[in-house]
VMD Tcl script that draws the C-alpha trace (Angstrom):
set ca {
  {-27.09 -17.62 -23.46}
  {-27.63 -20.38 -20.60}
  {-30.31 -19.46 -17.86}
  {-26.49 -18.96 -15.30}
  {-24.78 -16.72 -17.65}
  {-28.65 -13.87 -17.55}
  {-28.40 -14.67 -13.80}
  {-24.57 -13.92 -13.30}
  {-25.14 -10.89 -15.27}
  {-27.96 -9.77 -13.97}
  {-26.42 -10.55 -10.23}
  {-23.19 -8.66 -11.79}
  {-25.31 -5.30 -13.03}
  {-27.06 -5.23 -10.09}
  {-23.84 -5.24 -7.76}
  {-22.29 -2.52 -9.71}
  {-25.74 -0.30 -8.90}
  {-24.97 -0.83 -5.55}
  {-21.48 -0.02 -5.87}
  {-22.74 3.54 -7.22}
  {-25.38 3.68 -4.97}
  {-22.39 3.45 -2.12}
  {-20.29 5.93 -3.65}
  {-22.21 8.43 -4.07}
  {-23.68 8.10 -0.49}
  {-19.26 8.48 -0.16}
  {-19.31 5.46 2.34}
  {-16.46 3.90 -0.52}
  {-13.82 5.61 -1.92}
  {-12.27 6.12 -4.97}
  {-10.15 3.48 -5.25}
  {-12.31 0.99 -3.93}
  {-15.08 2.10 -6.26}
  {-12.68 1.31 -8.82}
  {-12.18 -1.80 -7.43}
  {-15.54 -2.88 -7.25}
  {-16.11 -1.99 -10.82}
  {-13.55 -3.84 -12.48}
  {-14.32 -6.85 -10.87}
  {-17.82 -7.01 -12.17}
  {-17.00 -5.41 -15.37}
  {-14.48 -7.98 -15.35}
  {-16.91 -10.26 -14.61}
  {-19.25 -9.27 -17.67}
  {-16.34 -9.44 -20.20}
  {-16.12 -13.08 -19.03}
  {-19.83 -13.83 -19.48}
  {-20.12 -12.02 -22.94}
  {-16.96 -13.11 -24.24}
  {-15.49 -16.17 -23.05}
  {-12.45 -16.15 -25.56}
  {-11.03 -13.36 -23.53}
  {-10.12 -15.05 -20.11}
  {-8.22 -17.88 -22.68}
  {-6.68 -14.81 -24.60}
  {-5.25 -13.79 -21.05}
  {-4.45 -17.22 -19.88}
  {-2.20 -18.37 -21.94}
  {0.12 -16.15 -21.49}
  {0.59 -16.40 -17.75}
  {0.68 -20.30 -18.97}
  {-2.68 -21.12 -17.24}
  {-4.29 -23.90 -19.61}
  {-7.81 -22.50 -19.37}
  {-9.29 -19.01 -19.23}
  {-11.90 -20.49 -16.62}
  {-8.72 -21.90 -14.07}
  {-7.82 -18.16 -14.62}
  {-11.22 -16.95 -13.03}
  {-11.03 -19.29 -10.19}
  {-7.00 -18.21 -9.61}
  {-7.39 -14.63 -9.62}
  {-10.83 -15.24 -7.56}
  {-9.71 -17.07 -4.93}
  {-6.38 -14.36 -4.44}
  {-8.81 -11.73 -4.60}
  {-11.17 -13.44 -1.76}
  {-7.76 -14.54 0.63}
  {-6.90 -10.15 0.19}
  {-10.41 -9.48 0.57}
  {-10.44 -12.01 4.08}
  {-7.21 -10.46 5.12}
  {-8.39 -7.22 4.78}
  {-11.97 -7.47 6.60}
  {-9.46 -9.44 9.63}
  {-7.20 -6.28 10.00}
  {-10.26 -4.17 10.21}
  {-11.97 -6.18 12.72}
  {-8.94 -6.86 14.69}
  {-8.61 -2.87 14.67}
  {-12.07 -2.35 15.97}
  {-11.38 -5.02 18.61}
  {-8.52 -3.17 19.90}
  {-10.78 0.39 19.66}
  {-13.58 -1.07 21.68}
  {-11.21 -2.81 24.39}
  {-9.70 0.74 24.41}
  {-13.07 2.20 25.43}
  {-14.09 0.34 27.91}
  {-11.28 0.60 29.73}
  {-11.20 3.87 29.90}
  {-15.42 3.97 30.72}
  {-14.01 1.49 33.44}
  {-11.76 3.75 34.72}
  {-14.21 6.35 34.93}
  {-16.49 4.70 36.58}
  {-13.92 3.75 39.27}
  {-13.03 7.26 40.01}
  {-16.45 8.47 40.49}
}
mol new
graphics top color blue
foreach p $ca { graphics top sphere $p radius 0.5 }
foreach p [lrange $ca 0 end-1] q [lrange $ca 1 end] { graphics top cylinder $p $q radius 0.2 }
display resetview
């Protein structure tokens, strides 16, 4: 196993403590606790067994198991970036929102 492949694992095991360590602390739910896990288990399978993102990719017609990673990667990270936007753009709006309204307090008093 190359020196990448102990590190990726390693980095992989390590993220799925934290996703625990998050869950149980509830700041995740369900669902994305589920999430989180699949993607590094996911991640794992790749590592240990390389055969099985080829074993996957041909089927969808993707030449290589490793163009598969990279695909289904880069969709997850555009969802992932569209997500964190919608949040932020929410908490934009929420903090406008309040300071208006301190605004308008502070002009009646």
């Amino acid at each position: 196993m190359a020196l990448l492949e102990i590190l990726a694992g390693a980095f992989a095991l390590f993220a799925m403590s934290r996703v625990f360590l998050r869950a149980k602390e509830r700041k995740i739910s369900i669902a994305e606790t589920a999430f989180w896990v699949l993607v590094w288990v996911g991640m794992l399978v790749i590592l240990l067994v390389p055969e099985a993102s080829s074993f996957i990719a041909k089927p969808l017609g993707i030449g290589r198991g490793l163009d598969l990673a990279f695909s289904a990667g880069l969709v997850v990270l555009f969802y992932l970036l569209f997500r964190l936007y919608v949040k932020v753009d929410a908490m934009e709006r929420d903090i406008t929102s309040l300071v208006r309204q301190e605004a308008l307090r502070g002009m009646k008093k």
